[in-house]
C-alpha positions as CSV (number, residue, x, y, z in Angstrom):
1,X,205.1,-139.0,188.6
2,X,208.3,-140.5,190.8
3,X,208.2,-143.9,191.9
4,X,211.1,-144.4,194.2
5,X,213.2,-148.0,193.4
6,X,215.6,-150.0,195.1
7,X,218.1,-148.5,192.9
8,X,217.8,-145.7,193.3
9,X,217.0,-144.9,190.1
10,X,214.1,-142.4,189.1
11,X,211.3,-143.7,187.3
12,X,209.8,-140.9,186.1
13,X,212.7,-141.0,183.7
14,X,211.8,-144.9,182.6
15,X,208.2,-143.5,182.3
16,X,208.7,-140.6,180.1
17,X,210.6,-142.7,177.8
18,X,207.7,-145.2,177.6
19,X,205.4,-142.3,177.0
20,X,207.7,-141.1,174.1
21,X,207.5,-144.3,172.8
22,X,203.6,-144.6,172.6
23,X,203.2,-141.1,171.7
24,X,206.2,-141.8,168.7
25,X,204.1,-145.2,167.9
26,X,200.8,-143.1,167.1
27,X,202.6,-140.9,165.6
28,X,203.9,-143.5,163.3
29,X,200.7,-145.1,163.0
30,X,198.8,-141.8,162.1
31,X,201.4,-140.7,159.6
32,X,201.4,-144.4,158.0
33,X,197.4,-143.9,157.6
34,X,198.1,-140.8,156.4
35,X,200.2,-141.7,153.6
36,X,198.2,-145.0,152.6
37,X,195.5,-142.6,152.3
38,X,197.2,-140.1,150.1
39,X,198.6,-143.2,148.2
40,X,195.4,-144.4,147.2
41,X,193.8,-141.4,146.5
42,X,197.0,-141.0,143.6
43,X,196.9,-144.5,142.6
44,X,192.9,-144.0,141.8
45,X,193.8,-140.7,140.1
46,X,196.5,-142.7,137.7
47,X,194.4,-145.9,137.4
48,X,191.1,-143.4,136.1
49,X,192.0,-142.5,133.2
50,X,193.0,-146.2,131.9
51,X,189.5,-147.0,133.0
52,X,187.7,-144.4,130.4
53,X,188.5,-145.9,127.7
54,X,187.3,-149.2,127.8
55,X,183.9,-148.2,129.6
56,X,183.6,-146.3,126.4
57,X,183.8,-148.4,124.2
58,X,181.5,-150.9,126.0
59,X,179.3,-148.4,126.3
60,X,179.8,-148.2,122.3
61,X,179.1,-151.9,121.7
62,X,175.8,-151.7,124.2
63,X,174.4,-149.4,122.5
64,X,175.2,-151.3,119.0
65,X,174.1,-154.3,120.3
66,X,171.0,-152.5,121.6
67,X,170.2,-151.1,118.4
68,X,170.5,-154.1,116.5
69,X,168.2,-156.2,118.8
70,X,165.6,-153.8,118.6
71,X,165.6,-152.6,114.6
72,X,165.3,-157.2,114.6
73,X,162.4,-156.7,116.6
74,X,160.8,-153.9,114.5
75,X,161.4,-156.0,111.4
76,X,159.7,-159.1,113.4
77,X,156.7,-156.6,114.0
78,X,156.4,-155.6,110.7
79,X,156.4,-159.3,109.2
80,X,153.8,-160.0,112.1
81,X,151.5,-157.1,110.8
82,X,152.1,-158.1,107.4
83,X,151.0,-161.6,108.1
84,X,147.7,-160.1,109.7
85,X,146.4,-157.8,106.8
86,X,147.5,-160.8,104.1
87,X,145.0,-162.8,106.1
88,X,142.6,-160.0,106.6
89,X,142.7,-159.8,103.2
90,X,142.3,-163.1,102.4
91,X,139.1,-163.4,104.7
92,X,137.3,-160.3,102.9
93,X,138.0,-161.8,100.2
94,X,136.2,-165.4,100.6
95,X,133.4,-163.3,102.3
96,X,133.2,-161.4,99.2
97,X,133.2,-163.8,96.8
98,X,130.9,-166.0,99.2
99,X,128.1,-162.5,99.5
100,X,128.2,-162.5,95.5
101,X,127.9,-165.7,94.7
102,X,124.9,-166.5,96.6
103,X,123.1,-163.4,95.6
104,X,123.7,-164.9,92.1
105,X,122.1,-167.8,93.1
106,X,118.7,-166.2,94.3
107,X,118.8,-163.9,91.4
């Protein structure tokens, strides 16, 4: 496109460097993208490995933790079952002595 000026000048000239400049701007722009991309893609390669470790042993110390809270509630079962038969036990034993002492009584 020629736009004729008072100069004399050609535009087209002034326009085709303009449309350089945009088209060396996106350009730019994409390869910057481009390269923040492939620089965070490297850096979450690198940083990956110092992650591992840690997350392994926290897994470690979960699962420690989770084992001790539930072999202390297994004991707290067992102590609540215990309780249960000694009174069991206890009641059977009043009934029993209760049944034989009055059939004694009426004997």
């Amino acid at each position: 496109m020629v736009i004729p000026t008072e100069t004399g000048t050609d535009s087209s000239v002034i326009l085709s460097d303009v449309a350089i400049a945009a088209s060396s701007e996106t350009h730019s722009l994409e390869e910057e993208r481009a390269s923040t991309k492939i620089q965070a893609v490297y850096r979450g390669h690198m940083a990956r490995p110092s992650f591992r470790l840690p997350r392994a042993r926290i897994i470690k110390l979960q699962a420690l933790v989770r084992g001790h809270l539930v072999r202390r509630q297994a004991l707290v079962t067992l102590l609540c079952i215990y309780t249960i038969v000694r009174f069991q036990t206890q009641l059977l034993r009043k009934m029993y002595d209760f049944f034989f002492n009055v059939q004694i009584l009426y004997l």
